[in-house]
Each structure stands twice: as C-alpha cells, then as structure tokens.
N, C-alpha and C positions, 0 to 999 in steps of 0.2 A: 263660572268659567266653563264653557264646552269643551269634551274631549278632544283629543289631539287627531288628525286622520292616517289612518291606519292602513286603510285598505277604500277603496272603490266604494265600498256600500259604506262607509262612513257618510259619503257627501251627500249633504240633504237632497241637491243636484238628481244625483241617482237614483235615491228612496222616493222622489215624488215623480219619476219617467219610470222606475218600476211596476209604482201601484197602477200609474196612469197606462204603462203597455198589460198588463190583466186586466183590468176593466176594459178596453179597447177588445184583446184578444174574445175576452167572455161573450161583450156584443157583436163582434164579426158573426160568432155561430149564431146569431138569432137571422142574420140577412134571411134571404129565399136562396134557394138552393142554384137557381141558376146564375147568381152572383160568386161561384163556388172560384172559378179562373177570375174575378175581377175583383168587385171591394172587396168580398171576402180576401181574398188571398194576399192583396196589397195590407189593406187594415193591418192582418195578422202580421205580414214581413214588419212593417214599421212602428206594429207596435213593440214588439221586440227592439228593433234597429236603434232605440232613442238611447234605451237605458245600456245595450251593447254600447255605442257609440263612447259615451262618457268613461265606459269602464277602460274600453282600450286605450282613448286616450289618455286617462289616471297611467295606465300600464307601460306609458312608453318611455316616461322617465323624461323627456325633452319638454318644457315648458311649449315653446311653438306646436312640436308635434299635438301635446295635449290641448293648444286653443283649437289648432286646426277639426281635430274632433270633435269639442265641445259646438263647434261652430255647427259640422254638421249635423249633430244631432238637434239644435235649433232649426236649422232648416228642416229636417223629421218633422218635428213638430208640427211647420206650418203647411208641410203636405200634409199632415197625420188632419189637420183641420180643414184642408179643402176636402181631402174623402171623404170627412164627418159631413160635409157639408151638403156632398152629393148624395149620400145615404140620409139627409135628412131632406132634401127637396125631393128624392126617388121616396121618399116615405118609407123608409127603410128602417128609420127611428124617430120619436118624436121629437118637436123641436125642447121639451123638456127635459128629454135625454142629450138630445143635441147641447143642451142649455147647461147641463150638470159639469160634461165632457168637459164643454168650453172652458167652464171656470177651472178645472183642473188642469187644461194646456197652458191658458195664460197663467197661473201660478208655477207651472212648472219650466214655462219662457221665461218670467220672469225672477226666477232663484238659479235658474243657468244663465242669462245673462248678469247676474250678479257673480258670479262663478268666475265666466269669460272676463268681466273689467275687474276682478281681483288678481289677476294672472296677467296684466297690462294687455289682453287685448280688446 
C-alpha cells in the first residue's frame, strides 16, 4: 500500500515535472547565446512553470481550483514540447536528446492526466 499524500511533492504528478523542469532547465544553458531572450528564456520559464503549477493547485484546497491547474500545467507541457521541437529542427539539440525529453513529457502527461481524471475532471 502507498503512503498517504501529505504534501505537493508526495504526487508522483509533481516528482516527474520536477525532474523533467531540471533536465529542461540544464539543456536551455547548452542553446547559443543568442537564443538568450528566446528558447532560452521560455524553456527555463516553463520548465519551472509545470511542477509550480501542480503545487499550487495541491495548495488551493478547492478540488476545481486544483483541476483548473493541473490542467494548466498539461498545457505547459505541450508548449514545453513545441520549444523542444523548435530547438531540435534549429539544431539546437539532437533529435536523440530531443528523443529522451519526449519520453519523459509523454510519461509525465500521462501520470497528470491520470491525476486530473482521479479528481472527476
């Protein structure tokens, strides 16, 4: 039987948009320098933004409030995968990096929207 949740980083939800916004953050700093105002800067905001997003909704205490955030930070995600996208067709990373990312966005859309239809939405 699994522990009970406790807090925000109990939820699997958040432990895999956490690891997934550091790896994200780490490769931003590899871009070239004059990506510094563009994917750089975006990448970084949302890779942060995903695993934020879940915690505040955990923190709002109103089931709706917390889908409505859960929600957004799915949507994160699927901008977080066109950036990746455009940093890998600008050759910004390879598509094997590109390749790795992916499997850890779709794993981590797919344990949030498990999350999201636990919670009736």
């Amino acid at each position: 039987m699994s522990e009970p949740i406790k807090s925000y980083q109990d939820l699997i939800a958040w432990q895999k948009a956490y690891v997934l916004g550091k790896v994200i953050y780490e490769i931003a700093g590899t871009l070239p320098e004059a990506e510094r105002f563009g994917l750089i800067s975006s990448l970084r905001r949302m890779s942060v933004s995903i695993a934020s997003h879940i915690a505040n909704g955990y923190g709002r205490g109103v089931t709706s409030d917390y889908i409505w955030f859960l929600k957004q930070a799915r949507g994160e995600l699927y901008q977080l995968d066109t950036q990746l996208l455009f940093a890998r067709d600008f050759k910004y990373v390879t598509a094997q990096v590109y390749g790795t990312i992916k499997s850890q966005l779709d794993e981590s859309e797919r344990v949030l929207a498990g999350l999201i239809r636990s919670l009736g939405g």
